[in-house]
C-alpha positions as a Markdown table, in Angstrom:
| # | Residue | x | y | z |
|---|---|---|---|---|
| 1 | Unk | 7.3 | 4.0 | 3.1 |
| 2 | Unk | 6.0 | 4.5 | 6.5 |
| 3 | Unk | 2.9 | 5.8 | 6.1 |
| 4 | Unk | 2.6 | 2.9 | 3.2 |
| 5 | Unk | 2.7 | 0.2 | 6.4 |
| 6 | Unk | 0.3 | 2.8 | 8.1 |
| 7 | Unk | -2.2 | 2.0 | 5.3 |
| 8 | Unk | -1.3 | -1.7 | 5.1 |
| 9 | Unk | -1.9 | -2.3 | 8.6 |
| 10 | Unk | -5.4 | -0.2 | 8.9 |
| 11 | Unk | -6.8 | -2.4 | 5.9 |
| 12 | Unk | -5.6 | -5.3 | 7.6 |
| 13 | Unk | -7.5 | -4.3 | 10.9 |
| 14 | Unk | -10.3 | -2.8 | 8.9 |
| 15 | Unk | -10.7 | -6.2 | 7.0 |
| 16 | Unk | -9.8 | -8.1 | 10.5 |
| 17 | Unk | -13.2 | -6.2 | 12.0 |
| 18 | Unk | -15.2 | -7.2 | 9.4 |
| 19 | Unk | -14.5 | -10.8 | 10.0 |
| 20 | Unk | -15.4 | -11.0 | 13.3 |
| 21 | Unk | -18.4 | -8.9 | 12.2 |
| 22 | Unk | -19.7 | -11.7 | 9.3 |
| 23 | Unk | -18.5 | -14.5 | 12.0 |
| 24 | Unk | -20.9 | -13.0 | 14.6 |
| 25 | Unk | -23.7 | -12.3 | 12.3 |
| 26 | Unk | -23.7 | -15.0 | 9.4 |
| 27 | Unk | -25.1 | -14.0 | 6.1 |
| 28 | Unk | -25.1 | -16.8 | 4.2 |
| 29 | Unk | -27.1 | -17.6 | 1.8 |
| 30 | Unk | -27.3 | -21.5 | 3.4 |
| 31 | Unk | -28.6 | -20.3 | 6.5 |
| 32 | Unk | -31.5 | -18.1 | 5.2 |
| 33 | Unk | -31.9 | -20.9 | 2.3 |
| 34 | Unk | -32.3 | -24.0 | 3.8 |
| 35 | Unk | -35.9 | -25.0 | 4.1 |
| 36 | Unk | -37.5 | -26.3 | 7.8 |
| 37 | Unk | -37.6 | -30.0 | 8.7 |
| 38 | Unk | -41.3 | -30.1 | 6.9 |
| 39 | Unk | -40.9 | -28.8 | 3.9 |
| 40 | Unk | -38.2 | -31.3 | 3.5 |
| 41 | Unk | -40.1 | -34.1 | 4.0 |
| 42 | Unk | -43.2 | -33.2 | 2.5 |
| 43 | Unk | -44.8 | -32.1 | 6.0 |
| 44 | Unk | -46.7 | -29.3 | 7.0 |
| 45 | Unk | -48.3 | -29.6 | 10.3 |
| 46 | Unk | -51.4 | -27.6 | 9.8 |
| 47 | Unk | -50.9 | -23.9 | 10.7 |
| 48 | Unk | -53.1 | -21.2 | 11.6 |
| 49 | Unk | -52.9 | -18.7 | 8.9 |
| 50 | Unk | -52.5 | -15.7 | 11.0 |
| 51 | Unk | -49.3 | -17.4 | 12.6 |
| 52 | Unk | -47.8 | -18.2 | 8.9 |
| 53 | Unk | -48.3 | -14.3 | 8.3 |
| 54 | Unk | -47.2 | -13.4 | 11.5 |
| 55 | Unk | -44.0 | -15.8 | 10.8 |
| 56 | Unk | -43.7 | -13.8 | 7.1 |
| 57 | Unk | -43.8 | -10.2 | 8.4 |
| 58 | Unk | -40.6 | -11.3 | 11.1 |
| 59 | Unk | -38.9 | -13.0 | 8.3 |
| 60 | Unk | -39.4 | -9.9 | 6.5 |
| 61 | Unk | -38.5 | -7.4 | 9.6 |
| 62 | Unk | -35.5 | -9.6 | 9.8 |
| 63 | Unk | -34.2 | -9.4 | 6.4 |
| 64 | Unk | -34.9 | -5.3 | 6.2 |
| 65 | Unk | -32.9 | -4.8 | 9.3 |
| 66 | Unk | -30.2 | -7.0 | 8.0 |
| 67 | Unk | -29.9 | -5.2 | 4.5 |
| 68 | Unk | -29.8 | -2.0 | 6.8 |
| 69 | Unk | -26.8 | -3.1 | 8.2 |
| 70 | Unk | -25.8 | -4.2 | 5.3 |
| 71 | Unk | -26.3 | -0.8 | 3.6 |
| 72 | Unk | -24.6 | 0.6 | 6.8 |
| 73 | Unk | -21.3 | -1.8 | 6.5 |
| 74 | Unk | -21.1 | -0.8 | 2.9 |
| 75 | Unk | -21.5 | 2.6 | 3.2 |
| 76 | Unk | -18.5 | 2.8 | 6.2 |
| 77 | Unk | -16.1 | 0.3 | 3.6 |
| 78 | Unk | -16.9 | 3.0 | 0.8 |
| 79 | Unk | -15.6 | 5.9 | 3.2 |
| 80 | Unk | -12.4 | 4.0 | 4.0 |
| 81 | Unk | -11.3 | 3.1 | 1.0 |
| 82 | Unk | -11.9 | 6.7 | -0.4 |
| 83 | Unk | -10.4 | 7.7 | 2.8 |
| 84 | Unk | -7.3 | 5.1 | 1.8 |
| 85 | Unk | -7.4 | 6.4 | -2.0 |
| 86 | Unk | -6.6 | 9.8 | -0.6 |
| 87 | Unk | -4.2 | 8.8 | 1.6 |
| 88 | Unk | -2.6 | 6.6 | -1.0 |
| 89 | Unk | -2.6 | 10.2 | -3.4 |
| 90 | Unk | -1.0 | 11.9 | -0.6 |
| 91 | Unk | 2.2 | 9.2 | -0.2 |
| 92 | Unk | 2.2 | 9.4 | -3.6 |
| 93 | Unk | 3.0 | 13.0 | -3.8 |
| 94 | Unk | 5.1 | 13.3 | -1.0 |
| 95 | Unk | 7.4 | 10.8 | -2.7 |
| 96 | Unk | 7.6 | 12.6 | -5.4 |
| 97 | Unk | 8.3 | 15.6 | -3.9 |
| 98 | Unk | 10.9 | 14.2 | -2.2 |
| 99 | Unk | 12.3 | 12.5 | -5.5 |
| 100 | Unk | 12.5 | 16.0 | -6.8 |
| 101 | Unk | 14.3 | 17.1 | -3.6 |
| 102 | Unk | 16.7 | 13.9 | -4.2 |
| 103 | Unk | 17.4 | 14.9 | -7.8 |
| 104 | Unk | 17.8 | 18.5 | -7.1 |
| 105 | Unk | 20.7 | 17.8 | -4.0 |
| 106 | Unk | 22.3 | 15.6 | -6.8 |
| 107 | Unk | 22.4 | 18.1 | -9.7 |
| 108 | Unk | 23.9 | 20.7 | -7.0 |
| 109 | Unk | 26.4 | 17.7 | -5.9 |
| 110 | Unk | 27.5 | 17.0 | -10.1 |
| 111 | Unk | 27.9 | 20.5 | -10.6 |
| 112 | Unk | 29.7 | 21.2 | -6.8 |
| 113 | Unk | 31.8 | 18.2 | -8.0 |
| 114 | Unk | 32.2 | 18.7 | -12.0 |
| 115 | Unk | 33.7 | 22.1 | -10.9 |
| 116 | Unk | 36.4 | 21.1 | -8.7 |
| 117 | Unk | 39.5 | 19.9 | -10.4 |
| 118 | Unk | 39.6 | 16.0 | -11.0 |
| 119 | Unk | 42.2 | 14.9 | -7.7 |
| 120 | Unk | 40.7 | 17.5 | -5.0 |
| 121 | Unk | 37.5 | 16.2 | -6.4 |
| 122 | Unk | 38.3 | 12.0 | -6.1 |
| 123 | Unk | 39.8 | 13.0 | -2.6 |
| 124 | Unk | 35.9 | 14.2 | -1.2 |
| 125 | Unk | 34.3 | 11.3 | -3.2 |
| 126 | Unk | 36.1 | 8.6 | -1.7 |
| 127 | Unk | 34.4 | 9.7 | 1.6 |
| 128 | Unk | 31.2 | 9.4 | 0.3 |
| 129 | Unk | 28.6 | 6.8 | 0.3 |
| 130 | Unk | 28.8 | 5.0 | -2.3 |
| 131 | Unk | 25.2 | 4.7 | -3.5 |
| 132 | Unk | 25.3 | 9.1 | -3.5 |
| 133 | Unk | 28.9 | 8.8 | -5.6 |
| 134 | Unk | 27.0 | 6.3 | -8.2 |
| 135 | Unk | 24.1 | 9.1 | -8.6 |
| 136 | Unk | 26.4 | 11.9 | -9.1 |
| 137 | Unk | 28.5 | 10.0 | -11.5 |
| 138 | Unk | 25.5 | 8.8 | -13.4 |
| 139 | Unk | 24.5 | 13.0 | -13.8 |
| 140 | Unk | 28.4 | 14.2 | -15.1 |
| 141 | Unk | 29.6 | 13.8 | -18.1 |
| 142 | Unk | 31.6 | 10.5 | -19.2 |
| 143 | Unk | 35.2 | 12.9 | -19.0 |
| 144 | Unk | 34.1 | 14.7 | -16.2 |
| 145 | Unk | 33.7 | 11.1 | -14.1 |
| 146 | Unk | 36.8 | 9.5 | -15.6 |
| 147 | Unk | 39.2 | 11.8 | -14.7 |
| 148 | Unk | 37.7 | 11.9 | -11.0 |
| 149 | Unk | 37.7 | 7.7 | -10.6 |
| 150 | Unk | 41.5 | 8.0 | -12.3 |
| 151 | Unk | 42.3 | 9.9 | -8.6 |
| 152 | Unk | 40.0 | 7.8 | -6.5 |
| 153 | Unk | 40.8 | 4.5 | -3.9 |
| 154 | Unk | 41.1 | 1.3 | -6.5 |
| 155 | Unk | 38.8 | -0.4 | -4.6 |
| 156 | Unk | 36.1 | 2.3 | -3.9 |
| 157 | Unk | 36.1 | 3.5 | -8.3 |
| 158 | Unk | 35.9 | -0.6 | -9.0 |
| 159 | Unk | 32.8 | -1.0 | -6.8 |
| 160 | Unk | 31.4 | 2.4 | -8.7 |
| 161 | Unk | 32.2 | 1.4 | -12.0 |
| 162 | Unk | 30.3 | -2.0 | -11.1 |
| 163 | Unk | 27.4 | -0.3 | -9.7 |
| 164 | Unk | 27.5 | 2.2 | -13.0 |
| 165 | Unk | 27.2 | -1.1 | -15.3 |
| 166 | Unk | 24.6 | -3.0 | -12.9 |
| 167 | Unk | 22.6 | 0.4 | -13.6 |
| 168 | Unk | 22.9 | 0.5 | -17.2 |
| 169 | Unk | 22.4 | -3.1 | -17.9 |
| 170 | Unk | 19.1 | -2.7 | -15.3 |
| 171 | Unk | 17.9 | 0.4 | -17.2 |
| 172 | Unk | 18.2 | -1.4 | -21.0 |
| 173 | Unk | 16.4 | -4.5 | -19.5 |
| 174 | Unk | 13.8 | -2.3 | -18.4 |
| 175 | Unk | 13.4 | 0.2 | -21.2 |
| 176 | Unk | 13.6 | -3.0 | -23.7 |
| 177 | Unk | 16.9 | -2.1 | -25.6 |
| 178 | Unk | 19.8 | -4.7 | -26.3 |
């Protein structure tokens, strides 16, 4: 989740910078559109033709260096966000390794747990957290958990047994069924 903030926050700047960049450097399409005072009113003092061409190539110097940087800004944006799509892949597997981490402690827990007989078993769960005693209940087997919650604290096998519904009535809504 960390590095998901990491990712969040360098976009942000990244997006921050180029901001300040277009503020700096306008490129709209108003500015470079909007005629001068004479063609607006119809006009044209006389010009030397040598000036107007003059005038043309530095309008068009002007525009080529602007669609360089253009090209430039582009081509750094490109690198981020394939820089940001890898680091995006790489969370994505190091959650998932980790998931599988999760799931494997768990499955040792059930069968740590599943093994032990029912009151030694309700003695050691009631000193767990309760989010880890939901996932190793929601791994055993329905006789396997009952007989453990029949040992365990009132109050600590109510708030599991709650926790075990929420889940299921969370996982039908989600999968669809009734």
């Amino acid at each position: 989740m960390n590095k998901k903030k990491i990712l969040l926050a360098a976009l942000s700047i990244n997006l921050l910078f180029l901001g300040v960049y277009l503020c700096t450097y306008p490129i709209s399409a108003a500015e470079d559109s909007q005629p001068p005072k004479e063609v607006l009113t119809g006009e044209r003092p006389m010009q030397d033709p040598q000036a107007q061409w003059e005038e043309l190539r530095q309008r068009e110097e002007d525009l080529a260096l602007r669609q360089q940087e253009l090209e430039k800004l582009e081509k750094q944006i490109d690198e981020k966000i394939k820089k940001l799509q890898r680091l995006e892949e790489d969370i994505k597997a190091e959650v998932a390794a980790y998931r599988q981490i999760s799931d494997e402690r768990i499955r040792h827990l059930v069968k740590i747990y599943s093994s032990m007989k029912p009151g030694a078993a309700a003695g050691l769960m009631n000193n767990l957290d309760t989010d880890v005693a939901v996932e190793v209940f929601l791994n055993m087997k329905g006789e396997v958990a009952g007989g453990i919650l029949s040992y365990m604290d009132t109050t600590k096998a109510a708030t599991i047994t709650q926790r075990l519904m929420n889940y299921r009535n969370t996982r039908q809504t989600i999968s669809g069924q009734p």
